[in-house]
C-alpha positions as CSV (number, residue, x, y, z in Angstrom):
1,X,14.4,-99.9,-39.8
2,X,12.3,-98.9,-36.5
3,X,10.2,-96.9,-36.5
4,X,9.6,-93.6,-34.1
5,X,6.0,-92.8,-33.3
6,X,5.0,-89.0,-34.1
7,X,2.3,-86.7,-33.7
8,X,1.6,-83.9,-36.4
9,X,4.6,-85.3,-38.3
10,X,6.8,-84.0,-35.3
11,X,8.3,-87.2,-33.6
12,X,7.7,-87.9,-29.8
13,X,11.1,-87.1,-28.3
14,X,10.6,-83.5,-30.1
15,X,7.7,-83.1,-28.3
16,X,9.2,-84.0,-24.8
17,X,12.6,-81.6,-25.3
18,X,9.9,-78.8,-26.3
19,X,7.0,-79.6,-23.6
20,X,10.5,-79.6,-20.9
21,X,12.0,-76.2,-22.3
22,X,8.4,-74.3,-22.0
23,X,7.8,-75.9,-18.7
24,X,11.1,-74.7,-17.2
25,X,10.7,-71.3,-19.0
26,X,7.0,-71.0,-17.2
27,X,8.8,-72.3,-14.0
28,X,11.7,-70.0,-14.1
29,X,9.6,-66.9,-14.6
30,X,6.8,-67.8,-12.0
31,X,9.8,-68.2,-9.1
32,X,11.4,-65.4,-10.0
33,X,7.9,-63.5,-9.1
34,X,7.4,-65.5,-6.2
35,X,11.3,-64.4,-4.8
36,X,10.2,-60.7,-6.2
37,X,7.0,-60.5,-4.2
38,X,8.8,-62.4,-0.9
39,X,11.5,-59.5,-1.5
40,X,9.2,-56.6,-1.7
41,X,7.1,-57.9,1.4
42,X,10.3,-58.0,3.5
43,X,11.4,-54.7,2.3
44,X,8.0,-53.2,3.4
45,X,8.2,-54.9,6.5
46,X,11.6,-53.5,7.1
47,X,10.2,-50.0,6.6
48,X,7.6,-50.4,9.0
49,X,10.3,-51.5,11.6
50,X,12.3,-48.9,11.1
51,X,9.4,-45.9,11.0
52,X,8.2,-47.9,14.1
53,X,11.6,-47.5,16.0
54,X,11.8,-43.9,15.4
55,X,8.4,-43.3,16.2
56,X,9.1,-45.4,19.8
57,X,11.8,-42.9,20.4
58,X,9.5,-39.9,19.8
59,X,6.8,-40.9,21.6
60,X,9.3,-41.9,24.9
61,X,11.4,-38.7,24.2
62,X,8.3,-36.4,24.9
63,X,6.7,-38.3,27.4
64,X,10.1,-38.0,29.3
65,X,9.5,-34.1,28.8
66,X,6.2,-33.8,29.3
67,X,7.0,-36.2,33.0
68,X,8.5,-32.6,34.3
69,X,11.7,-32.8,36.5
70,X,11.9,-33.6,40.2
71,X,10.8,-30.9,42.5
72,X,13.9,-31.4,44.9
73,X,16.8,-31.3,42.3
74,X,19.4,-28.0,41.6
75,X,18.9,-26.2,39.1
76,X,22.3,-27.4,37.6
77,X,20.4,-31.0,38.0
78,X,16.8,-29.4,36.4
79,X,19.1,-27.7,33.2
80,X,21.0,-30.7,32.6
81,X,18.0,-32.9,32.9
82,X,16.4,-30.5,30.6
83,X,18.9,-30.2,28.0
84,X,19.5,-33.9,27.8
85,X,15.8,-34.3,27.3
86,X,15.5,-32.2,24.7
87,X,18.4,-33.2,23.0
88,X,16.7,-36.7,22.9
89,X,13.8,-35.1,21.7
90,X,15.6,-33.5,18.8
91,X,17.3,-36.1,17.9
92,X,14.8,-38.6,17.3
93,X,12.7,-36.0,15.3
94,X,16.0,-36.0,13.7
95,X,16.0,-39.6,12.9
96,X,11.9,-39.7,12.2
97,X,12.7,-36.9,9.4
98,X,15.6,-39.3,7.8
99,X,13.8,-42.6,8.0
100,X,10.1,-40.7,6.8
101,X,12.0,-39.5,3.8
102,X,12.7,-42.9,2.4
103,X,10.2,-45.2,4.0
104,X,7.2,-46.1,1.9
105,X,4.2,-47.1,4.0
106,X,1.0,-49.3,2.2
107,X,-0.9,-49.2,5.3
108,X,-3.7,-46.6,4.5
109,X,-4.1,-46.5,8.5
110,X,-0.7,-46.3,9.0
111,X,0.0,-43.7,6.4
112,X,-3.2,-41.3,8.0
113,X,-1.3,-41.9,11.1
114,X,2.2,-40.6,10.0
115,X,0.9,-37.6,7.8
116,X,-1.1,-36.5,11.5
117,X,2.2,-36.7,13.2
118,X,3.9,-34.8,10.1
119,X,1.3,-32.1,10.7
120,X,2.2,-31.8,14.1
121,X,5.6,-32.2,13.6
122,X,5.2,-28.9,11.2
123,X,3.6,-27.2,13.8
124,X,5.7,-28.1,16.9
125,X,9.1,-29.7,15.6
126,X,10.3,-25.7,15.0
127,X,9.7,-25.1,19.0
128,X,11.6,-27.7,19.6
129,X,14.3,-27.0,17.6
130,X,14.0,-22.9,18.3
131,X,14.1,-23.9,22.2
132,X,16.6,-26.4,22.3
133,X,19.1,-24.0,20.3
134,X,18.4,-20.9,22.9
135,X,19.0,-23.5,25.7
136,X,22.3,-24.2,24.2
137,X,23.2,-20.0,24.2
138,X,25.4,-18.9,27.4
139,X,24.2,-16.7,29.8
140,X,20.6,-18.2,30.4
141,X,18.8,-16.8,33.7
142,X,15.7,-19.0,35.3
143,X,13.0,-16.8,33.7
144,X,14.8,-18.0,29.7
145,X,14.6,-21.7,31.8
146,X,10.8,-21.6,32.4
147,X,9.4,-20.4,29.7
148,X,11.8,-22.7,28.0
149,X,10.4,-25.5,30.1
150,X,6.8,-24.5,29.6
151,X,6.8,-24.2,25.5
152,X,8.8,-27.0,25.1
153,X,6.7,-29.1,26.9
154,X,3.3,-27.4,25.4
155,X,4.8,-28.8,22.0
156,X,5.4,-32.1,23.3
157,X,2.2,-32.9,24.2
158,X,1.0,-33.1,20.5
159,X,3.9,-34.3,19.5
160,X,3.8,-37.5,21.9
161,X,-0.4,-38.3,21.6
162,X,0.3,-38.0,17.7
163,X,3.7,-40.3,18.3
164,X,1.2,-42.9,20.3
165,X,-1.6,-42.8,17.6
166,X,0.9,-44.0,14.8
167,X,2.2,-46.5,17.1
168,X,-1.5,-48.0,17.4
169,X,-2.0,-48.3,13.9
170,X,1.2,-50.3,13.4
171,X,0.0,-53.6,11.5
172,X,1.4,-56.5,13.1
């Protein structure tokens, strides 16, 4: 009769089956965290892409406004140019408001930054939106085209410097 060495009266191939079982059990949980925090790294990255694209198109959007039109075009050629830009405008404060409503942002800079431009997005998005939808209404003379022209670029001022400040604070 052999016989099998043991340790606390528990033999030695016990010991290996149970020391193997806990090991993969510690190794099963501790990669499934690893692949949880990878996940939740890429997913914040992702947000910050996206809030960064939107914010691109902001920032370019007014800065095409706030550029003016070209002294020697019609004025078919300023109120298309116009309408087009503020369209653009609209619609990536459109898109901002979409992708700002599910993004979540760590970046205490970054998240200063973004609740500026929601500040002046409070304060100057409605102009847009108020202007863009009288520019839209038939029967428009020059004088509703200037002072369209002038508040609609008065809000885009804001809206752009706040647009470029979030854009700086982007962490790379």
């Amino acid at each position: 009769m052999v016989c099998e060495p043991s340790f606390l009266g528990i033999v030695a191939g016990d010991w290996l089956q149970a020391g193997a079982t806990a090991f993969g059990v510690a190794g099963t949980i501790l990669g499934t965290l690893y692949i949880e925090r990878k996940l939740r790294a890429a997913g914040a990255q992702e947000d910050v892409l996206r809030i960064t694209e939107v914010v691109t198109a902001i920032a370019t959007a007014a800065g095409e406004i706030r550029a003016g039109l070209p002294d020697d075009a019609t004025n078919y050629d300023h109120f298309a140019r116009s309408l087009s830009m503020q369209t653009a405008l609209k619609t990536a404060l459109d898109m901002y408001h979409f992708v700002r409503a599910d993004t979540k942002v760590k970046d205490l800079k970054l998240w200063r930054a973004l609740r500026s431009l929601d500040e002046i997005l409070i304060a100057n998005g409605k102009t847009v939106e108020n202007e863009l939808r009288i520019f839209n209404t038939d029967g428009n003379h020059t004088a509703v085209f200037d002072i369209n022209r002038k508040k609609v670029m008065a809000a885009s001022e804001p809206i752009e410097t706040a647009a470029r400040a979030v854009l700086t604070t982007v962490p790379q």
